[in-house]
MOPAC internal coordinates of N, CA, C and O (Angstrom, degrees):
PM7 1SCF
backbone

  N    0.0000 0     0.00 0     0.00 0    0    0    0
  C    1.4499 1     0.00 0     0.00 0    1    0    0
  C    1.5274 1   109.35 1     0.00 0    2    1    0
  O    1.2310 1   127.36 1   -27.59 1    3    2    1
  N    1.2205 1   103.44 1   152.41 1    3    2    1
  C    1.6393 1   115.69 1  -164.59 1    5    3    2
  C    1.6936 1   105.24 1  -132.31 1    6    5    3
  O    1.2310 1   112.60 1   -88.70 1    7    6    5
  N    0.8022 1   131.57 1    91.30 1    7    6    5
  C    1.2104 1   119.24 1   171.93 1    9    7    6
  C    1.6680 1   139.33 1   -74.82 1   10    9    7
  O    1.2310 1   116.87 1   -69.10 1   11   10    9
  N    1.4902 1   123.56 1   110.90 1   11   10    9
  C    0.8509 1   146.65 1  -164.54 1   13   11   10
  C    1.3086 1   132.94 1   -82.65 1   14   13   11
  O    1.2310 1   102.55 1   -46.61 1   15   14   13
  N    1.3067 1   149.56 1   133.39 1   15   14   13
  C    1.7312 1   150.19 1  -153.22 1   17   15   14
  C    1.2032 1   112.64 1  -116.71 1   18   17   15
  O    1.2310 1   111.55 1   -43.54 1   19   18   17
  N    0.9975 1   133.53 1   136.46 1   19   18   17
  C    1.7340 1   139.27 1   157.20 1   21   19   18
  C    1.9289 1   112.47 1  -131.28 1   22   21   19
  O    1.2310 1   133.35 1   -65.25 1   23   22   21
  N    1.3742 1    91.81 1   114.75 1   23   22   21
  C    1.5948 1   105.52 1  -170.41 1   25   23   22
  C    1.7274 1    81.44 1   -89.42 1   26   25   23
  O    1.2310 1   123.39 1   -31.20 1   27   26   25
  N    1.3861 1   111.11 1   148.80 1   27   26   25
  C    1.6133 1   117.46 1  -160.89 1   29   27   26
  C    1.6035 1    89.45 1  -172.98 1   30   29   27
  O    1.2310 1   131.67 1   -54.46 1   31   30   29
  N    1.6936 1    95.08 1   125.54 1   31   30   29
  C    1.6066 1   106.05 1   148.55 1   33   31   30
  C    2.0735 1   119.58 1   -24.02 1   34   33   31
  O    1.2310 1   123.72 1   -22.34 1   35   34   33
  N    0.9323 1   110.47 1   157.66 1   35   34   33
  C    1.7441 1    86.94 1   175.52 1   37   35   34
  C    1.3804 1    95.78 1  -120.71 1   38   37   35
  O    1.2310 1   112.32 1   171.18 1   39   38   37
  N    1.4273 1   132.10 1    -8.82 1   39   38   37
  C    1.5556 1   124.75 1   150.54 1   41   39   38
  C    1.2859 1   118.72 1   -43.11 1   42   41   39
  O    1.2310 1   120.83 1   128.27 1   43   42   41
  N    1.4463 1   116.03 1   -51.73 1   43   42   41
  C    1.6441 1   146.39 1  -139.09 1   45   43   42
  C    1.9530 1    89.39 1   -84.39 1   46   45   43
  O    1.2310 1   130.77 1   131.99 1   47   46   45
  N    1.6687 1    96.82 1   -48.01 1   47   46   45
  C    1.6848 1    88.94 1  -162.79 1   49   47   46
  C    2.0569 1    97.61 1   -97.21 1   50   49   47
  O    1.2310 1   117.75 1  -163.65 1   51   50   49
  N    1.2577 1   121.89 1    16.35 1   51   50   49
  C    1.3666 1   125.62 1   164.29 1   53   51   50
  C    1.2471 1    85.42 1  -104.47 1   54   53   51
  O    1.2310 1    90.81 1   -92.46 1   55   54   53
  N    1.0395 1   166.33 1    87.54 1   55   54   53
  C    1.4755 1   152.21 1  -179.55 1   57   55   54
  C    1.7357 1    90.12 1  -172.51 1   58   57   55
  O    1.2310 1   128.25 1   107.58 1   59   58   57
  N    1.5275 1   101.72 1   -72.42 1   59   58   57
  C    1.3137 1   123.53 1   165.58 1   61   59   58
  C    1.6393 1   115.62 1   -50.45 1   62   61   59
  O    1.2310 1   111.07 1   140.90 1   63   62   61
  N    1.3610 1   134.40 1   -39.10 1   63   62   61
  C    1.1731 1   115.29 1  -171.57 1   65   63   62
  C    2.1978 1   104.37 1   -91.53 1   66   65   63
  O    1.2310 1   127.05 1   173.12 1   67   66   65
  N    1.4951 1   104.04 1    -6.88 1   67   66   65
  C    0.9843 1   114.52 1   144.48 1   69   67   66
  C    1.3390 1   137.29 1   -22.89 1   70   69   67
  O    1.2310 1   131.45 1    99.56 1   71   70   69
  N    1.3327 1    95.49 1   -80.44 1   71   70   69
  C    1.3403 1   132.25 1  -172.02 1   73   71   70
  C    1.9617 1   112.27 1   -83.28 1   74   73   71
  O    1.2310 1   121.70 1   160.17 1   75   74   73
  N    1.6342 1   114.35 1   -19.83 1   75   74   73
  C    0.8981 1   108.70 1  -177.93 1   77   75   74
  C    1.6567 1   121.94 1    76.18 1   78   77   75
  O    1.2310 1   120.29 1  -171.21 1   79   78   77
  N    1.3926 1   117.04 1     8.79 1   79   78   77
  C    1.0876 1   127.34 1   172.76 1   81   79   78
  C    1.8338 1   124.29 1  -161.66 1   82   81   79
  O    1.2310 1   119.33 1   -34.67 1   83   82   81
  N    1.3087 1   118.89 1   145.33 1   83   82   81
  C    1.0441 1   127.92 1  -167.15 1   85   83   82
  C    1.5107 1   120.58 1  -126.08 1   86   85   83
  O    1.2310 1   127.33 1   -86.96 1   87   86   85
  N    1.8830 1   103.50 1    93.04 1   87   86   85
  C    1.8773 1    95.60 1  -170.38 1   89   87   86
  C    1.7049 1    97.20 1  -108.71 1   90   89   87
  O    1.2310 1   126.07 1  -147.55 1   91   90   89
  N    1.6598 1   105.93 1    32.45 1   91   90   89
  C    1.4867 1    78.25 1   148.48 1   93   91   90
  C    1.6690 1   108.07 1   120.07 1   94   93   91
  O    1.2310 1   119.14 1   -31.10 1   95   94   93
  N    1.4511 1   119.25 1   148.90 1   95   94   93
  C    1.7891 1   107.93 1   167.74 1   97   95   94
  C    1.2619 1   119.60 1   -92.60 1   98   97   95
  O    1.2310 1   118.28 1     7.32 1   99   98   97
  N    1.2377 1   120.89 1  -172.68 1   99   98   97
  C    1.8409 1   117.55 1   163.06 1  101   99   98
  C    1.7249 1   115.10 1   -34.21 1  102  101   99
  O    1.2310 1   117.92 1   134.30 1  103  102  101
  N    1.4349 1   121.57 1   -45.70 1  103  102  101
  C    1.2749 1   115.39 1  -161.62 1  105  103  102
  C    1.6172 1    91.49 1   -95.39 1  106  105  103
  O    1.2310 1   116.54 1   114.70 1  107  106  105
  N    0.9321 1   124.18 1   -65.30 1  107  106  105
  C    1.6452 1   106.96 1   171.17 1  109  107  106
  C    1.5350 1   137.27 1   -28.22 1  110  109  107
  O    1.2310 1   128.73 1   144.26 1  111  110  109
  N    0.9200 1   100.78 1   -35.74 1  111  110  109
  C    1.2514 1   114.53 1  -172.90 1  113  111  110
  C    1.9419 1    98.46 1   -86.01 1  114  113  111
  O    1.2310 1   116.27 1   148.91 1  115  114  113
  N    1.1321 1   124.70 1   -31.09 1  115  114  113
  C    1.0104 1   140.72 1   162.57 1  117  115  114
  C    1.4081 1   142.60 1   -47.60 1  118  117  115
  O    1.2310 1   132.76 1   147.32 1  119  118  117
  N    1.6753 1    92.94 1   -32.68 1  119  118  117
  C    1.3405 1   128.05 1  -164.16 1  121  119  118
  C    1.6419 1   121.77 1  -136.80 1  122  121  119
  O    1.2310 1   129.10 1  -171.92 1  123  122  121
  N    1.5858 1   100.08 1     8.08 1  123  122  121
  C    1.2880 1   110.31 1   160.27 1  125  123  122
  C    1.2026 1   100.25 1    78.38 1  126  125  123
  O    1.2310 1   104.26 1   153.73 1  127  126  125
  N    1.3836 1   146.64 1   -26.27 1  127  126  125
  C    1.3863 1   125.90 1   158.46 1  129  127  126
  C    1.5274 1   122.82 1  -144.10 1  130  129  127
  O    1.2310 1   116.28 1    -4.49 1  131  130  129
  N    1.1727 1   124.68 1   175.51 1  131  130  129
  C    1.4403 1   133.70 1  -164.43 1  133  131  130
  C    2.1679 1   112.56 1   -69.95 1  134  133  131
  O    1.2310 1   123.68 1   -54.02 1  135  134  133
  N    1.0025 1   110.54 1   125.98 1  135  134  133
  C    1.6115 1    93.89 1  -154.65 1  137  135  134
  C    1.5853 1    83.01 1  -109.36 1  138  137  135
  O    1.2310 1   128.72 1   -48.30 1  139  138  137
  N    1.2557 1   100.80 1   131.70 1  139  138  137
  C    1.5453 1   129.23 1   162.49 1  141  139  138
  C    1.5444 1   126.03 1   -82.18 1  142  141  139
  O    1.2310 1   127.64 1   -11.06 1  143  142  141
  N    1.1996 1   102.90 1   168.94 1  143  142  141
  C    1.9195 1    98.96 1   157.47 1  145  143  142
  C    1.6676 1   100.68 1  -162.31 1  146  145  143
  O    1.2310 1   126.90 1   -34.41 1  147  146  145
  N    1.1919 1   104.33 1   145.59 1  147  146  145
  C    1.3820 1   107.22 1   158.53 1  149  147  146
  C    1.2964 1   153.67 1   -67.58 1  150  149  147
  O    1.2310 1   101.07 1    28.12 1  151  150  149
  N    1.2097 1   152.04 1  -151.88 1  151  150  149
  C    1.5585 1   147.93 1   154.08 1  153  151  150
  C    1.2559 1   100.87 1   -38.09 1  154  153  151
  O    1.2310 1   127.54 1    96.30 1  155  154  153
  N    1.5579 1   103.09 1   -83.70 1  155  154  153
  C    1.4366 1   149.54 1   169.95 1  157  155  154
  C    1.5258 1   103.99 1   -14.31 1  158  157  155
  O    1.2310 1   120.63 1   114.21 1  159  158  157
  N    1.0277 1   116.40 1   -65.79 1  159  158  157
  C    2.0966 1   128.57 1  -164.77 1  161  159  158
  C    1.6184 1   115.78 1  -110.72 1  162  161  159
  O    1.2310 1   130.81 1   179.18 1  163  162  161
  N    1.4027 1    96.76 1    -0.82 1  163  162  161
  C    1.7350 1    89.95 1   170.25 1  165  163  162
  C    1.4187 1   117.62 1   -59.59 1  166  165  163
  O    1.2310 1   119.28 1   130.81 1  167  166  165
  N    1.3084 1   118.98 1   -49.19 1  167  166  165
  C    1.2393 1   121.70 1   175.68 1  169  167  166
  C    1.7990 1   128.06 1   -43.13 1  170  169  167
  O    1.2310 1   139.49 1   132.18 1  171  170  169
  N    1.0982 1    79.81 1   -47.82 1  171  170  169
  C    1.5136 1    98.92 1  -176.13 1  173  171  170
  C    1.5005 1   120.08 1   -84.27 1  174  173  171
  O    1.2310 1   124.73 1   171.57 1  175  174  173
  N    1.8415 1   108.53 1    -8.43 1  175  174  173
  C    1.7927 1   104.32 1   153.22 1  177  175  174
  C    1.0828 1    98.78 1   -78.73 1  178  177  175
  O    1.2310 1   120.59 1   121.15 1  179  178  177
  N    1.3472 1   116.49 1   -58.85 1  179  178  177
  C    0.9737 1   109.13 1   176.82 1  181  179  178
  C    2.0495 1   138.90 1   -27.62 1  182  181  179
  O    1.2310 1   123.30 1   140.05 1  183  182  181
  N    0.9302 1   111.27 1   -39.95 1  183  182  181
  C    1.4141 1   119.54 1   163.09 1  185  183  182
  C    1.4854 1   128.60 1   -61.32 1  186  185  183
  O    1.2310 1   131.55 1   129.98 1  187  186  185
  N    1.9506 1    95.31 1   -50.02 1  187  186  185
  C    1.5719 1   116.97 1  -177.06 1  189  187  186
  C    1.5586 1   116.71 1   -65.89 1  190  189  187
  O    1.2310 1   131.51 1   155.06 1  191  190  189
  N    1.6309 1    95.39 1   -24.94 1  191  190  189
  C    1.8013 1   105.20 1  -144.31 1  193  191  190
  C    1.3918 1    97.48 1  -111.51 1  194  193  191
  O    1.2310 1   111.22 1   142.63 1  195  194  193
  N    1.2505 1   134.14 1   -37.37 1  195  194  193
  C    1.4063 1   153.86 1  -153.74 1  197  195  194
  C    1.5385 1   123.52 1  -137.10 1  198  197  195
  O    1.2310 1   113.22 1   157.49 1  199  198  197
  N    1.0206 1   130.42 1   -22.51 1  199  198  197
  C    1.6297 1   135.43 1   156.98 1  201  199  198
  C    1.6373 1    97.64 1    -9.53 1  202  201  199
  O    1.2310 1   135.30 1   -58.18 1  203  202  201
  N    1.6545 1    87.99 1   121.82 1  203  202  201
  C    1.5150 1   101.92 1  -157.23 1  205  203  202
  C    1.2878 1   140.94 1     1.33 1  206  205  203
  O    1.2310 1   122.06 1   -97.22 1  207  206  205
  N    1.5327 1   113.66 1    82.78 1  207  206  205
  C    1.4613 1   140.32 1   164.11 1  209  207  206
  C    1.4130 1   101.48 1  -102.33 1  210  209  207
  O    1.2310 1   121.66 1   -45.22 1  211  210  209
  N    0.8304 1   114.44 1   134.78 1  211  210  209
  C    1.9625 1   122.78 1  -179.26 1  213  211  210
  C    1.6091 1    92.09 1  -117.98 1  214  213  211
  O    1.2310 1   119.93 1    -9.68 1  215  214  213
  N    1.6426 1   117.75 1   170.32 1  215  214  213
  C    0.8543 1   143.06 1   169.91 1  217  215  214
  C    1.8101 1   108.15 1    67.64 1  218  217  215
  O    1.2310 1   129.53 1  -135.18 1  219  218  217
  N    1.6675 1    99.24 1    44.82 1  219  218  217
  C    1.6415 1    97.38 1  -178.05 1  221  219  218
  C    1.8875 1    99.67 1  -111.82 1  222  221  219
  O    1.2310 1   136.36 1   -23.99 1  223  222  221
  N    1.2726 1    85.93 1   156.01 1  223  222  221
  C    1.8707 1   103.55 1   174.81 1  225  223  222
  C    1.9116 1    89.85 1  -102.35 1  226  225  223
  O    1.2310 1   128.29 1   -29.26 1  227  226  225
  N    1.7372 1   101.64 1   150.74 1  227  226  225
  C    0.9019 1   105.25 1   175.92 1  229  227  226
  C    2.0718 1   100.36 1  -118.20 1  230  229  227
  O    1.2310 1   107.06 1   -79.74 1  231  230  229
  N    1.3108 1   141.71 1   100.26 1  231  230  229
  C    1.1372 1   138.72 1  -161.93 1  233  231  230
  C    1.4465 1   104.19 1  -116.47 1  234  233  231
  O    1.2310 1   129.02 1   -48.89 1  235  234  233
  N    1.9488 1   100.23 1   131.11 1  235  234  233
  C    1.2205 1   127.01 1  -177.34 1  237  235  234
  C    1.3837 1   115.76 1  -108.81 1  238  237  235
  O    1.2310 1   127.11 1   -49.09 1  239  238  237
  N    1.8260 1   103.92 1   130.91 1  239  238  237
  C    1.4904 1    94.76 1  -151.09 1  241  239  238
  C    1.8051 1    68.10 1  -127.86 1  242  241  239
  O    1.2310 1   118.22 1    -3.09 1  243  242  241
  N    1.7148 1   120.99 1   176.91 1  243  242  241
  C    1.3002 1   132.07 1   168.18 1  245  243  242
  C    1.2985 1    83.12 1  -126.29 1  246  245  243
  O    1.2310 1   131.52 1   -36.53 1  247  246  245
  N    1.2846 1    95.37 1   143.47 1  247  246  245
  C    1.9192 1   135.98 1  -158.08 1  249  247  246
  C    1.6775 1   101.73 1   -66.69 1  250  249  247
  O    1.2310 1   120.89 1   126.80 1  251  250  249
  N    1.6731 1   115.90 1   -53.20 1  251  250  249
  C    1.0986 1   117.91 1   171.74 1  253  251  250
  C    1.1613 1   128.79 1   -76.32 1  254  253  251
  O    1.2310 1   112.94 1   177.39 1  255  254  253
  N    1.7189 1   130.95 1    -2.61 1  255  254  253
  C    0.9833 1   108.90 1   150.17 1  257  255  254
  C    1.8710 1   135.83 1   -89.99 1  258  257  255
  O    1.2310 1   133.16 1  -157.34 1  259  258  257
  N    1.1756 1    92.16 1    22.66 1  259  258  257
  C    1.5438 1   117.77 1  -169.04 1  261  259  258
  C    1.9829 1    92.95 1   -83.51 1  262  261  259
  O    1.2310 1   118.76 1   142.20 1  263  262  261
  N    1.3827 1   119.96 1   -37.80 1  263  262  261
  C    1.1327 1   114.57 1  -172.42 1  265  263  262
  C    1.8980 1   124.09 1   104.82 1  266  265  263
  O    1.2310 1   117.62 1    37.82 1  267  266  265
  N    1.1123 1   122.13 1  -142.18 1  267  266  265
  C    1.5031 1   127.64 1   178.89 1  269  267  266
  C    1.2591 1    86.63 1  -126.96 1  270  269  267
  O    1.2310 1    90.61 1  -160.32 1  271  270  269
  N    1.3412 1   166.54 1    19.68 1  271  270  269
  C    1.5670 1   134.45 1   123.35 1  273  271  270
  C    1.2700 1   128.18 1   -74.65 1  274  273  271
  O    1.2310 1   119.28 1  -154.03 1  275  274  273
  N    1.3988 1   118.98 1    25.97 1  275  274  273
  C    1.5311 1   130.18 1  -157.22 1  277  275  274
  C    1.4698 1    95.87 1  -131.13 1  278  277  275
  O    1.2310 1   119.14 1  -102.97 1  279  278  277
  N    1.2815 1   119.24 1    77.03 1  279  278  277
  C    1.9264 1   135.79 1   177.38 1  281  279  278
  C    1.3236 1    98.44 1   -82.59 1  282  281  279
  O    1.2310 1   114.81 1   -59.85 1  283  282  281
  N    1.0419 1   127.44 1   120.15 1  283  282  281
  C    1.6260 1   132.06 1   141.51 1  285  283  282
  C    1.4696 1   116.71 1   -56.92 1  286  285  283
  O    1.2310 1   110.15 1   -66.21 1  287  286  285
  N    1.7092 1   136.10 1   113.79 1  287  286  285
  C    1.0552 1   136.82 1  -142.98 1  289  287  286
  C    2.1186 1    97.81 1  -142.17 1  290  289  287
  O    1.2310 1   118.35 1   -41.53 1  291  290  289
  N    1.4228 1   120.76 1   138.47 1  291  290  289
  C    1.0420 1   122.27 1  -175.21 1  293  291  290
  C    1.4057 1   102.51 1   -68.16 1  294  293  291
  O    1.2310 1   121.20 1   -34.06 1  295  294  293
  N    1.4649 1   115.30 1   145.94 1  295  294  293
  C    1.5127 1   118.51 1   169.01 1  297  295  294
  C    1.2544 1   105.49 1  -120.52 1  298  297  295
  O    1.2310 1   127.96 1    56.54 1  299  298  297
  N    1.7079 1   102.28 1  -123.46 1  299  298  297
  C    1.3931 1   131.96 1   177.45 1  301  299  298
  C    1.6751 1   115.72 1   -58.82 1  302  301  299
  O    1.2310 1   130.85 1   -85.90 1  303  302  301
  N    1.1951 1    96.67 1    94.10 1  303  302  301
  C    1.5829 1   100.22 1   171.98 1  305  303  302
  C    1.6950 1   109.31 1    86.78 1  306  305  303
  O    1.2310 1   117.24 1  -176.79 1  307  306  305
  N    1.5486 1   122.86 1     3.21 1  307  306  305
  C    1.3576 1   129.24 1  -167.25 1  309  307  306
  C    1.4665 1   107.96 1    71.79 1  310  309  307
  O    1.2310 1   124.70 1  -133.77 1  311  310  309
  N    1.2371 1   108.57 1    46.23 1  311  310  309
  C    1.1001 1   104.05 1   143.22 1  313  311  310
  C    1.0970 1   133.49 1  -102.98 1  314  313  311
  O    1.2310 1   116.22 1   -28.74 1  315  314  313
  N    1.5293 1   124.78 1   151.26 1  315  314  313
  C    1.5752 1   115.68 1   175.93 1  317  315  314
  C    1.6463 1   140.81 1   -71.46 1  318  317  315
  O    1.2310 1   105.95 1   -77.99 1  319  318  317
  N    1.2640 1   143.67 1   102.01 1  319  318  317
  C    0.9777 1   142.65 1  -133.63 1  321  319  318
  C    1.8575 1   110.68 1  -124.91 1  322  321  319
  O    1.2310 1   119.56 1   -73.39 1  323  322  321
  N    1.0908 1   118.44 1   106.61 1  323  322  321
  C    1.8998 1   111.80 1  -163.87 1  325  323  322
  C    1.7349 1    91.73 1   -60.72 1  326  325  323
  O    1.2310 1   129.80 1   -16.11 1  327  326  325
  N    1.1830 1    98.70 1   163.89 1  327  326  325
  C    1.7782 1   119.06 1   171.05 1  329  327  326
  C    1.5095 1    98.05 1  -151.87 1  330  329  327
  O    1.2310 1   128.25 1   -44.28 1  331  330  329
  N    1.3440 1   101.72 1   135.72 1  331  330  329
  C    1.5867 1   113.41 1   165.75 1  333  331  330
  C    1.3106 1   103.50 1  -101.74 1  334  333  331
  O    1.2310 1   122.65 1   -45.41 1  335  334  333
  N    1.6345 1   112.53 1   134.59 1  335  334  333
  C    1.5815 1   109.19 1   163.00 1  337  335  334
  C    1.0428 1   103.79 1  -105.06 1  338  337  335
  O    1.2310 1   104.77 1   -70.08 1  339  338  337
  N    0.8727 1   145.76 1   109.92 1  339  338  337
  C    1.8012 1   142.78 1  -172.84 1  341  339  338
  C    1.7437 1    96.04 1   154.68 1  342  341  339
  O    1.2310 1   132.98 1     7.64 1  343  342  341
  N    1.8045 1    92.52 1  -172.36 1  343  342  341
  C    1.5682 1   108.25 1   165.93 1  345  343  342
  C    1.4812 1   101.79 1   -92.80 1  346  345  343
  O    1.2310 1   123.12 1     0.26 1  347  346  345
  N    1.2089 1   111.62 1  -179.74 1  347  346  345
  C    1.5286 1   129.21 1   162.67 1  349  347  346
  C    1.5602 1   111.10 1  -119.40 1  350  349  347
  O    1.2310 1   134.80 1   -18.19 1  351  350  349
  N    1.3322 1    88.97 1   161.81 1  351  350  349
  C    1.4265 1    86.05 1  -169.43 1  353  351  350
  C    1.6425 1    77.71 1  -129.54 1  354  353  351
  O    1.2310 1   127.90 1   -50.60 1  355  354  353
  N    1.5622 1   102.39 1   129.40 1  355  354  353
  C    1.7980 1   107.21 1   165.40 1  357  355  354
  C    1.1413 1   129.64 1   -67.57 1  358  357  355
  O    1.2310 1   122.87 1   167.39 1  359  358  357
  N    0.9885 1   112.10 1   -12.61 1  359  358  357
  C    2.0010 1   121.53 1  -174.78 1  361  359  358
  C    1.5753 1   104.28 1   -80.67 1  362  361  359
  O    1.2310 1   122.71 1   164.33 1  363  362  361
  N    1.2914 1   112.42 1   -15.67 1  363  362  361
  C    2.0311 1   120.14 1   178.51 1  365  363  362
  C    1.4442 1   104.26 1   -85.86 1  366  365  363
  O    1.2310 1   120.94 1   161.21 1  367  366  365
  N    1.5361 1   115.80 1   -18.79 1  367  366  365
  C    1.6588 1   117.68 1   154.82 1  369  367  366
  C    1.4161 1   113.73 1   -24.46 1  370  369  367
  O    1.2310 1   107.95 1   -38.59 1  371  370  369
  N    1.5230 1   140.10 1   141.41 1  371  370  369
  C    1.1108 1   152.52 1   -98.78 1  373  371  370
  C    2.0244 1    73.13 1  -167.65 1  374  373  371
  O    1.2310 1   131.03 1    86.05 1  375  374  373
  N    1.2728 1    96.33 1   -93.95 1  375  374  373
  C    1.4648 1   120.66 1   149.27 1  377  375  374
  C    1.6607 1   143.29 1  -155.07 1  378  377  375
  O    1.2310 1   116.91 1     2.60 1  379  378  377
  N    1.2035 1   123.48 1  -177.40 1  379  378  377
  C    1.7213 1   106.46 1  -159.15 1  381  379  378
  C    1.9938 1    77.48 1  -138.53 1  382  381  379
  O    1.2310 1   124.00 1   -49.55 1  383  382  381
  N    1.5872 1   109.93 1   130.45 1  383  382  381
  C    1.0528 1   127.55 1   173.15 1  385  383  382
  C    1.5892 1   106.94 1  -120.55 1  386  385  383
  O    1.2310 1   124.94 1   -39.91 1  387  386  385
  N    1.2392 1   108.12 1   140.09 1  387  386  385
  C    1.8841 1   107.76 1   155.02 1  389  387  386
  C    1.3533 1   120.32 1   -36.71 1  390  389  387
  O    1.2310 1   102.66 1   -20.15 1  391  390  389
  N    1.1981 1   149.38 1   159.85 1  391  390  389
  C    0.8780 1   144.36 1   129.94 1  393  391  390
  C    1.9034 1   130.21 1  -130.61 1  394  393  391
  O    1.2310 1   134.83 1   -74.02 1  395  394  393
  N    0.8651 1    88.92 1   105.98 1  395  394  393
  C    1.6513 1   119.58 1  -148.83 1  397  395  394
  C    1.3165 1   107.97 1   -84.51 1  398  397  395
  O    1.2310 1   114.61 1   -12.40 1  399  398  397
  N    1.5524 1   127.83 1   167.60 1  399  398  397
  C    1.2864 1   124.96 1   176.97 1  401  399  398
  C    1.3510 1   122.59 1  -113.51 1  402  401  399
  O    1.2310 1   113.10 1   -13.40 1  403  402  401
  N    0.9581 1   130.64 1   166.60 1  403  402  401
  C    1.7658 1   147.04 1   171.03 1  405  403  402
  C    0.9539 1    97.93 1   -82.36 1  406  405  403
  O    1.2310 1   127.76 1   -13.08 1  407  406  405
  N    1.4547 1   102.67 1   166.92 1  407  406  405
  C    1.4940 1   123.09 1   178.23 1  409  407  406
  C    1.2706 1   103.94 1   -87.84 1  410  409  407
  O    1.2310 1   115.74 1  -179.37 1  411  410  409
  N    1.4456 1   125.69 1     0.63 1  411  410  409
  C    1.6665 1   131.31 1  -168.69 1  413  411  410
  C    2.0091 1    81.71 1  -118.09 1  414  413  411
  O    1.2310 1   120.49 1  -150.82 1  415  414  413
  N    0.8048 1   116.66 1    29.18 1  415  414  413
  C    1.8704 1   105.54 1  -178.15 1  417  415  414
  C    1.6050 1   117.40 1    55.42 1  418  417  415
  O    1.2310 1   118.53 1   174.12 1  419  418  417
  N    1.2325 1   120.41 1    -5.88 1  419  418  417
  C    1.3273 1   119.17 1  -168.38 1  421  419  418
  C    1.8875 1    88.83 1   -70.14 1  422  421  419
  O    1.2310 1   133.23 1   -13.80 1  423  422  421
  N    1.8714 1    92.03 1   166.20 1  423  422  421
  C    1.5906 1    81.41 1   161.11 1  425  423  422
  C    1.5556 1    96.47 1  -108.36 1  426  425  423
  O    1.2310 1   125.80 1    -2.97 1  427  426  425
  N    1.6968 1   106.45 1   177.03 1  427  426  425
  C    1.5549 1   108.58 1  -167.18 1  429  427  426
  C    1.9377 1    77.55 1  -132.57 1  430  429  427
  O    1.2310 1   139.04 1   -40.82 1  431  430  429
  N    1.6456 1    80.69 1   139.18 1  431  430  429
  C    1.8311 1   107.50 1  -166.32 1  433  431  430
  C    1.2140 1    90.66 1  -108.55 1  434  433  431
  O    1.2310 1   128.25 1   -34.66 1  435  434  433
  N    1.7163 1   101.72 1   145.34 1  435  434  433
  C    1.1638 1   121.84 1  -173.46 1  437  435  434
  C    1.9908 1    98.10 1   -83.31 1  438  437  435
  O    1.2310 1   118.47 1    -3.06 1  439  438  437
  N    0.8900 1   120.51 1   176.94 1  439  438  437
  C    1.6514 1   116.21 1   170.74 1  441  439  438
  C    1.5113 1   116.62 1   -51.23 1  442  441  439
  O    1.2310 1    93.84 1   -76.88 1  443  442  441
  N    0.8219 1   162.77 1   103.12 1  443  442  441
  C    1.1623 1   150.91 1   126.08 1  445  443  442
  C    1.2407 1   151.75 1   -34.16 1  446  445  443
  O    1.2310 1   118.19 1   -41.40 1  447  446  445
  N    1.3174 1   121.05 1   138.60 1  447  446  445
  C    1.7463 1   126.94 1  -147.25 1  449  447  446
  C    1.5558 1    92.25 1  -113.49 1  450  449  447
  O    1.2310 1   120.24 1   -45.37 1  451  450  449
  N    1.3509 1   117.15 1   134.63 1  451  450  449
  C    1.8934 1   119.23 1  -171.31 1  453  451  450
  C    1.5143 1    99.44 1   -88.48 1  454  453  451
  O    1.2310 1   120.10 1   180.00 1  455  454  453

């Protein structure tokens, strides 16, 4: 098991656990599938993707329960990056933390599971 990240509006993913389903943010939805990050690269969407956005959930999913639409795919620099092709379902949440900002804009990460 691999455990996997999704930085998410926290309206967007209460919205979704609402609803019992998850198709996705602006860029996902954009891009044909659900964009992940790992241990390793959360931080660093985090930086690229979100540089001061407040009011985000940070949600931990394990890789295998994601299924066979969940490809690990080369990105930035070859690195490997999960994609969901499918919906999500929020209830396979692991768990869903705040993820909040500094007084320097950074966001501050809860512990993380590899």
């Amino acid at each position: 098991m691999t455990v996997v990240y999704k930085i998410c509006p926290a309206l967007l993913w209460r919205e979704a656990e609402t609803q019992g389903t998850f198709r996705g943010a602006g860029a996902d939805l954009a891009d044909g599938f659900i964009h992940f990050s790992t241990a390793e690269t959360v931080e660093e969407t985090a930086r690229r993707h979100f540089a001061g956005v407040a009011d985000l959930v940070l949600v931990a999913f394990d890789d295998l329960s994601l299924g066979p639409e969940l490809r690990y795919e080369a990105s930035r620099g070859g690195a490997l990056f999960p994609h969901l092709y499918g919906r999500l379902d929020p209830a396979a949440a692991l768990w869903v933390k705040p993820l909040p900002l500094a007084d320097d804009g950074q966001h501050v990460f809860p512990e993380l599971l590899p």
